[in-house]
Phi, psi and omega in degrees: 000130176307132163296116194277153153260112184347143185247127160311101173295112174287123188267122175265138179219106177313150179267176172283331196296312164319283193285349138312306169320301206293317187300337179287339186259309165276359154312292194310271154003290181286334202267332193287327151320308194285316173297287159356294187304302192323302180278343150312303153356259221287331178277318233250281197280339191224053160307294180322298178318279180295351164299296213294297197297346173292299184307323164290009193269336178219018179198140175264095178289123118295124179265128179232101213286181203255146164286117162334137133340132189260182220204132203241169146248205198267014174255342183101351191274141168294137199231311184236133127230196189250117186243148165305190172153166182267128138227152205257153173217180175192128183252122207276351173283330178273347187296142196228096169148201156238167186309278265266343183272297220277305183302315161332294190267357169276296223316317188288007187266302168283359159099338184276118160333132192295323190278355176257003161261013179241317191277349166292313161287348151278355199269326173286129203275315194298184176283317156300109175242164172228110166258352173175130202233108161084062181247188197315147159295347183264330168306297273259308165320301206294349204259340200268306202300341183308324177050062185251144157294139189076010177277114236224113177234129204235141117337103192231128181231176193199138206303111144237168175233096194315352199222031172018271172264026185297096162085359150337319226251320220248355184279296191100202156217184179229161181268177230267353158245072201006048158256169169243167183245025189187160149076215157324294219305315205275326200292325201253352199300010188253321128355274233246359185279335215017224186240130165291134178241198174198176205222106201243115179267159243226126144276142179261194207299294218312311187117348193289134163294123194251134194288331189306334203239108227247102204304314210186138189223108136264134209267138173269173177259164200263160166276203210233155151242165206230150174244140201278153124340326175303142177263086171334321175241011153261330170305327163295314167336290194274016171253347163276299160331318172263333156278354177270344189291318165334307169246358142308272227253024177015075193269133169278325151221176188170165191215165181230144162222130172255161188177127202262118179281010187234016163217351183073016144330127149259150185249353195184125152210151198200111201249144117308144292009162155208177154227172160271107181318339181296314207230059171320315202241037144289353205216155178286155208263314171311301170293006178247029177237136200264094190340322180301348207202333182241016157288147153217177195196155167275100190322299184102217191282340193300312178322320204323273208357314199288313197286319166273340162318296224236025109305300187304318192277352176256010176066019174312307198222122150289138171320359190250346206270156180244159202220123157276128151226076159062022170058016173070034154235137195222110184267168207192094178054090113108288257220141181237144187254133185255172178224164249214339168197166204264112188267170183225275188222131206242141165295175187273355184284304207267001184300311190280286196331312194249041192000065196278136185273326185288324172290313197267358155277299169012284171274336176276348154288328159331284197313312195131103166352296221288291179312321178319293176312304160320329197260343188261265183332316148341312189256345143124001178308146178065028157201153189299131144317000164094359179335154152274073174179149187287168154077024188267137300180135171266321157110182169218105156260113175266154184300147160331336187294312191232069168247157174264196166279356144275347205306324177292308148001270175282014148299300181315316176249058155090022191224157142096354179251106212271155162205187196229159191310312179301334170292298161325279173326277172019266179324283102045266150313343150291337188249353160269026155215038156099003169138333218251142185266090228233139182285111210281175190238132172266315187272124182266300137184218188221158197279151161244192185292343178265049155041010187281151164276117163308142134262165202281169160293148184318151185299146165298140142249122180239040123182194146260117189299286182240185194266166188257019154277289173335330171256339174269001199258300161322300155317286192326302176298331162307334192263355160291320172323303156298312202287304213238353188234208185304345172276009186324347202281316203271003193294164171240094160346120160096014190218113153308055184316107174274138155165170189231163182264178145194117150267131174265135144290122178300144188278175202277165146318313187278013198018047200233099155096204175223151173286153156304326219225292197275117194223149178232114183271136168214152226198108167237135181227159166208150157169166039275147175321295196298312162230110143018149110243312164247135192243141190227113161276099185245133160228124201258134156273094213252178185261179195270022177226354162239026191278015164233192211283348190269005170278318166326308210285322163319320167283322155344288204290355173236037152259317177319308200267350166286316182300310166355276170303324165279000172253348179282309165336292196330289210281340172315306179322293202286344158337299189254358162294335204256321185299332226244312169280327171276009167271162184293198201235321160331284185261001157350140192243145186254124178241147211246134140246185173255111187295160183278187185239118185230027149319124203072345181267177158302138195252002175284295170302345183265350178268351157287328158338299190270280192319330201285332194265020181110275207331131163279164187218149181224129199225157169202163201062187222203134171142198168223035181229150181248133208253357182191147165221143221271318164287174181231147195295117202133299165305149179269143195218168168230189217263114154133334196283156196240150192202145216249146231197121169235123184254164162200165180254157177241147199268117196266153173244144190268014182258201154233142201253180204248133174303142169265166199269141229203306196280111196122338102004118172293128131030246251281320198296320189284324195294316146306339195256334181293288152341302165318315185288337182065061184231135176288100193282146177213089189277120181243139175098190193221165205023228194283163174277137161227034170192127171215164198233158310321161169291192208260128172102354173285111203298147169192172214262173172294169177100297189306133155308136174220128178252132178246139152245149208213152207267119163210162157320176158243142183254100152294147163243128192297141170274118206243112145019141166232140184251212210259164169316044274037062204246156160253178193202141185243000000 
């Protein structure tokens, strides 16, 4: 049989030609792929992205931020507003030139140096600059005449404080983009900031911003405004008082706290040093803190309160039991304790009259670490009071676990124990009002959108310190104090008056002894004794020739006697104002007052002022000071006479303006014409000015210091002994 012969398998063989084609096709293949993912990207996952960047191509976001809250006192009187004012922008895509040309023809309008207004614009990666924010209304023109493309003048407003250094420490301030950093402004900035909206305008082919055709608005919302506790015009009281107590008695600081003791309302708080709030950072970081709530100190006799409460509540001693006390030498562990005059046998009544330091370590050895310890926490020492303001201080007490064998001794009169002025009110406001230990209120409350007043919640009460036969056993022994003992300075005829002095020695930096030379007089009070309305808290950092507590208790009193008096006006107006309305018209009885002098003031406070007294008012012209009234101040006028009113505004100037003539002018008349100039008064004396620095005609700027002396007595101060190291003092 024939064999077949294998059949040949045929080879397909690619040509070259072939595998170009193919490699040309996946090449092709891939890159079209690859556009394909590229453009899903980009329309899908970074849509957004390339939205936004299109949309800068033809549209200008402007932020346009919410008007602050303005800020009352518990009158209604303004403390903060919102002034009108400029801000510069610049959309850097319009610019036809370089920073260095545009910082060149800015810097001398806005006052600013070229190379920090050339690195400001360079320095924003975005389109959009802010070259300067919330300056004068009057620039705003000179920056338009300039005619730069993209420079942008915006409509602003921006915080002042019309009463400059008035309520500074309790006000705060704000930054140059109106939040705030200190005081109300930092405590309420959630308050009072409201919501920013902002404004997106159309670019024309150019890239040019068109203001007209306005793409999107959201309108901001404004904040809210809050009314302080505070009283305008005893916070004024007690910030002149104490700076004239200041320059008596050459205190390097000190503070005053008013306090209504029977809701804890502060009515008034006020430190030495101040500054002006307009210009925060002209003053030192020191000199804008407010001492009253983050300072602390050693009290001195004033603490005694905390050593007889808890004598009295533990029923240790009657106000009548007698206490030797060592003819005023007391040896104590090794140590010896003195009194300021030598005693034999004191009832526990006259121990507090005459602050003998040796009767109540005594009896506070009786008493007990523990109980001691107890009666100091009660009152709230060695925890914060709870203020609505930053920065409050807890104070430093130590447990009984690490006192030494001096620690109670000294403690019982004010050493070895740090607080803070506020604490010390407190305390204080716990035994006038009967026992209870109250959270102070800074916030009265807050305005809502219909201009209605919220009020804030009622004050805490956070606990009961002492029983309230303990707080009237007390007052009573305070108002001896006053009537016959170391507080004698402060008494007022016709007024009953609770309170203790105190001098302290300050303790050393290394905390090894006390100074020689440094001391803190303090001075607490309330009245009228049987009910309370005001605790008036005074503290001096006073020389070893004012170190003692009855220069404190002296300001006391002529703080005391100013509220007084201003509540005695007060209620005389509205008396016959109410008297004046419930008679027939017929037989109206005419009752006369004396018109004020209301030059300068505000015509917003003077017309409450006019209305309470009758007066009809006819105002002409525009503004919000009053430049003349048709009475003349002084005259007697009646409820229906009419008194005709010229108002004008005051215009700030970014130049300098001529110092006004001062001299001969009462305190209040310099003190208005200085406010009108927006010049910083700095008062030594009482009644007319007979010197003032600069002289009248000197050019000076808004801002500028002006020292006024004003015609008063000169106060000697007795030069007094100083005594030995860790001695108390009253």
């Amino acid at each position: 049989m024939a064999r077949k012969k294998p059949t040949k398998k045929k080879v397909f063989r690619t040509s070259e030609a072939e595998v170009r084609i193919y490699a040309a096709a996946f090449f092709i293949l891939t890159f079209a792929a690859i556009i394909v993912v590229r453009l899903l990207f980009i329309q899908v996952w970074e849509k957004r992205k390339y939205g936004q960047m299109a949309d800068k191509q033809y549209v200008l976001e402007i932020p346009v931020e919410a008007q602050r809250g303005l800020i009352y006192d518990r009158n209604m009187e303004y403390l903060v507003l919102n002034e009108p004012c400029v801000s510069i922008g610049l959309d850097k895509r319009q610019m036809q030139g370089t920073a260095r040309d545009y910082a060149r023809k800015l810097s001398n309008v806005l006052h600013i140096s070229q190379n920090r207004l050339q690195a400001r614009i360079n320095s924003v990666k975005g389109n959009f600059v802010w070259l300067q924010r919330r300056i004068d209304v009057e620039i705003g023109p000179k920056v338009a005449s300039l005619n730069l493309p993209g420079v942008l003048v915006e409509r602003d407003t921006r915080r002042i404080y019309p009463h400059q250094e008035i309520a500074s420490h309790l006000l705060g301030f704000t930054d140059p983009d109106n939040n705030g950093l200190e005081g109300g402004e930092l405590q309420f900035n959630d308050l009072l900031k409201g919501e920013s909206g902002h404004v997106i305008i159309q670019r024309d082919g150019r890239g040019r911003a068109v203001p007209e055709n306005v793409v999107e608005q959201v309108v901001p919302r404004d904040g809210k405004s809050i009314v302080l506790t505070i009283d305008y015009i005893i916070q004024t009281i007690a910030t002149e008082e104490l700076r004239n107590a200041a320059r008596d008695f050459n205190a390097r600081k000190g503070a005053v706290i008013v306090v209504n003791p029977q809701s804890g309302e502060i009515l008034a708080m006020a430190n030495v040093p101040s500054y002006n709030p307009n210009a925060p950072t002209d003053y030192p970081v020191s000199l804008r803190r407010n001492k009253v709530v983050t300072d602390v100190f050693e009290p001195g006799s004033t603490f005694k309160i905390v050593s007889f409460s808890a004598i009295l509540e533990n029923h240790l001693r009657n106000i009548e039991d007698l206490v030797f006390c060592e003819n005023g030498l007391y040896r104590d562990n090794g140590r010896t304790i003195r009194d300021v005059k030598g005693y034999s046998w004191l009832t526990v009544a006259d121990v507090l009259k005459n602050s003998s330091n040796i009767g109540t370590a005594k009896m506070a050895a009786e008493l007990g670490g523990e109980k001691f310890y107890q009666a100091v926490q009660a009152f709230g020492f060695g925890e914060r009071t709870g203020i609505e303001l930053p920065g409050e201080t807890s104070g430093l007490v130590n447990p009984p676990a690490a006192w030494s064998e001096f620690s109670l001794a000294s403690m019982s009169f004010g050493q070895e124990i740090s607080v803070s002025a506020l604490q010390l009110a407190m305390a204080y406001a716990a035994i006038a009002n009967g026992g209870q230990l109250l959270k102070p209120k800074i916030l009265y409350g807050v305005v809502d959108e219909n201009g209605e007043l919220d009020p804030a919640p009622k004050t805490e009460i956070m606990r009961q310190a002492i029983s309230a036969k303990t707080a009237k056993t007390l007052t009573n022994l305070l108002v001896n104090v006053v009537e016959a003992g170391t507080g004698q300075p402060a008494k007022i005829e016709g007024l009953r008056i609770a309170g203790k002095t105190g001098t302290a020695q300050k303790a050393l930096p290394n905390g090894r002894g006390y100074s020689e030379n440094e001391f803190v007089s303090n001075f607490a009070g309330f009245f009228p004794a049987e009910q309370p309305k005001y605790l008036i808290y005074v503290t001096l950092d006073t020389d070893n020739k004012n170190q003692w507590g009855k220069y404190a208790a002296a300001t006391f009193k002529r703080i005391a006697e100013r509220i007084r008096v201003q509540e005695e006006r007060l209620l005389l107006r509205v008396t016959q104002a109410e008297n004046n309305q419930k008679m027939n018209p017929a037989t109206k009885e005419i009752y006369n007052f004396v018109m004020p002098n209301l030059v300068d003031r505000k015509f917003a406070s003077s017309k409450n002022v006019l209305e309470e007294m009758g007066l009809q008012i006819e105002k002409s012209g525009s503004g919000e000071f009053i430049q003349s009234q048709s009475i003349e101040p002084g005259k007697l006028v009646s409820a229906g006479d009419v008194v005709k009113i010229e108002l004008f505004e005051v215009k700030k100037s970014d130049g300098q303006i001529p110092m006004p003539s001062l001299i001969g002018l009462s305190l209040r008349e310099a003190l208005g014409q200085l406010a009108l100039h927006s010049l910083e008064p700095v008062v030594y004396g009482r009644g007319q000015v007979k010197s003032q620095k600069p002289s009248p005609g000197s050019l000076v700027r808004a801002g500028t210091r002006c020292v006024i002396e004003c015609d008063e007595p000169n106060l000697r101060s007795p030069v007094l002994p100083t005594s030995s190291v860790g001695s108390g003092y009253d």
